[in-house]
N, C-alpha and C positions, 0 to 999 in steps of 0.2 A: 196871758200866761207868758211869762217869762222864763226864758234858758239859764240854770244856772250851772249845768255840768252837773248832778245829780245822776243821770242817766249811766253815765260813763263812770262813775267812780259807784256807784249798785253796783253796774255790771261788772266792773271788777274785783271790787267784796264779795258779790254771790259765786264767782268764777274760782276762788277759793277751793282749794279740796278739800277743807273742812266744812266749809258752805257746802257742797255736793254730797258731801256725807250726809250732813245733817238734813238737806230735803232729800234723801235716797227713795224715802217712801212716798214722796207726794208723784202722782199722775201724772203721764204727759197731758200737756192740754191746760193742766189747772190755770186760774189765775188768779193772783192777786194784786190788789190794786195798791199803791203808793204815791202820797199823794202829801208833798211836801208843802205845807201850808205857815202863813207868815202867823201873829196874834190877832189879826185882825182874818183871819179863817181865807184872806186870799191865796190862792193857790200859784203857788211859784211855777214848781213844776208836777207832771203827773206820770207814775210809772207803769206799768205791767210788771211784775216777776211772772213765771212761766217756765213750763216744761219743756222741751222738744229734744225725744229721742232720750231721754233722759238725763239731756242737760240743764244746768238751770241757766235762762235766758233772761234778760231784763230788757224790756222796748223802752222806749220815749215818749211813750201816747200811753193815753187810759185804756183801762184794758173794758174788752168787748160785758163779759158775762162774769166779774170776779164772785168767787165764793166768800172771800176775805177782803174785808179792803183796810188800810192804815192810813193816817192821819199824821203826819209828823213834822213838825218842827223843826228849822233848818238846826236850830243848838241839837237837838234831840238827833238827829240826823249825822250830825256829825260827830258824835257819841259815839252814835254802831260803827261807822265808818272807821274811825278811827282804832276800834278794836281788834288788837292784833292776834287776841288769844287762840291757842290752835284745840282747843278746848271744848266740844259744845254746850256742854252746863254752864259753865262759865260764860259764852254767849248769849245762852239762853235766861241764864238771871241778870245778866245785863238787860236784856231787852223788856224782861218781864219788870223788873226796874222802873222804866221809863213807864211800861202800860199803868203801874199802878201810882205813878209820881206824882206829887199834888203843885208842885212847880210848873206853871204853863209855860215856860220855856223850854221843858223836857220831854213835857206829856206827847204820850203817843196813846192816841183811840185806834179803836180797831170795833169794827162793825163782822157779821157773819150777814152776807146775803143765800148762805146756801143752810140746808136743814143736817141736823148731826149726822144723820143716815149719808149725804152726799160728801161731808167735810170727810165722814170716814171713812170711805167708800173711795175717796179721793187720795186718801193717805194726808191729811196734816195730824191728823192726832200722830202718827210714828214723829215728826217732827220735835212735840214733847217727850214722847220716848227715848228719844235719841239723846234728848239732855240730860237723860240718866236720875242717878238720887241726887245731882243739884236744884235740878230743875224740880224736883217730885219732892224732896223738903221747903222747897222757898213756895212753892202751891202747898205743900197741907200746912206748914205757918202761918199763911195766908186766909186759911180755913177751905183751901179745894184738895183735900187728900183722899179723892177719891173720882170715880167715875158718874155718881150721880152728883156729888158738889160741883164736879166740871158742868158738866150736863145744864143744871140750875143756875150756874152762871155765865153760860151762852147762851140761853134763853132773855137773858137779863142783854145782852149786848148784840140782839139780832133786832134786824130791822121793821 
């Protein structure tokens, strides 16, 4: 695995006071995994996102126990990064964007190793929340406008 500066510019994008807003409800402790992979599914680099104290934190190592882990793509990567909107819908149908992209130079997978009871219980669903009716029209156009269409399709992308 190779360094590519990944780490350092997360942590700079999640250190965002819009970033902090928008994970306001996720748990200290949570973690989620990032894991910037080339087409050939080798791993460049690997992240942790993370709570402590209610900041959001980004390590340099994979993380211990994620609930979430991402899959991304250096182009896909430098997508979010580059997004400067102070927005969170707007961030958030960027990203949702990418999850559902058919372009493998953009695509970002996302796996759930943890059960909906713990995701919730953890605070990512406020996450969606927080991106407001952009985020809640680009999921029910999508056909998730709802809380058991969510549901049925985390089920579909758990491990």
């Amino acid at each position: 695995m190779t360094t590519s500066g990944f780490a350092a510019r997360f942590s700079e994008y999640f250190s965002r006071p819009i970033a902090e807003k928008a994970a306001k409800s996720i748990s200290n402790g949570a973690q989620v995994g990032i894991q910037i992979k080339d087409l050939n599914d080798t791993i460049i680099e690997s992240l942790t996102f993370t709570k402590e104290g209610g900041v959001n934190v980004v390590q340099p190592h994979p993380p211990r126990d994620p609930q979430i882990s991402f899959s991304i793509t250096p182009q896909a990567a430098e997508v979010i990064l580059s997004n400067t909107s102070e927005d969170i819908g707007s961030i958030g149908v960027g990203i949702l964007k990418l999850v559902m992209s058919q372009d493998p130079n953009l695509k970002v997978s996302v796996k759930f190793h943890a059960g909906f009871l713990t995701l919730l219980a953890k605070g990512y669903f406020g996450v969606l929340t927080a991106g407001g009716v952009a985020v809640a029209s680009y999921l029910g156009e999508h056909g998730l406008n709802g809380m058991s269409a969510i549901k049925a399709a985390f089920k579909k992308l758990k491990e």
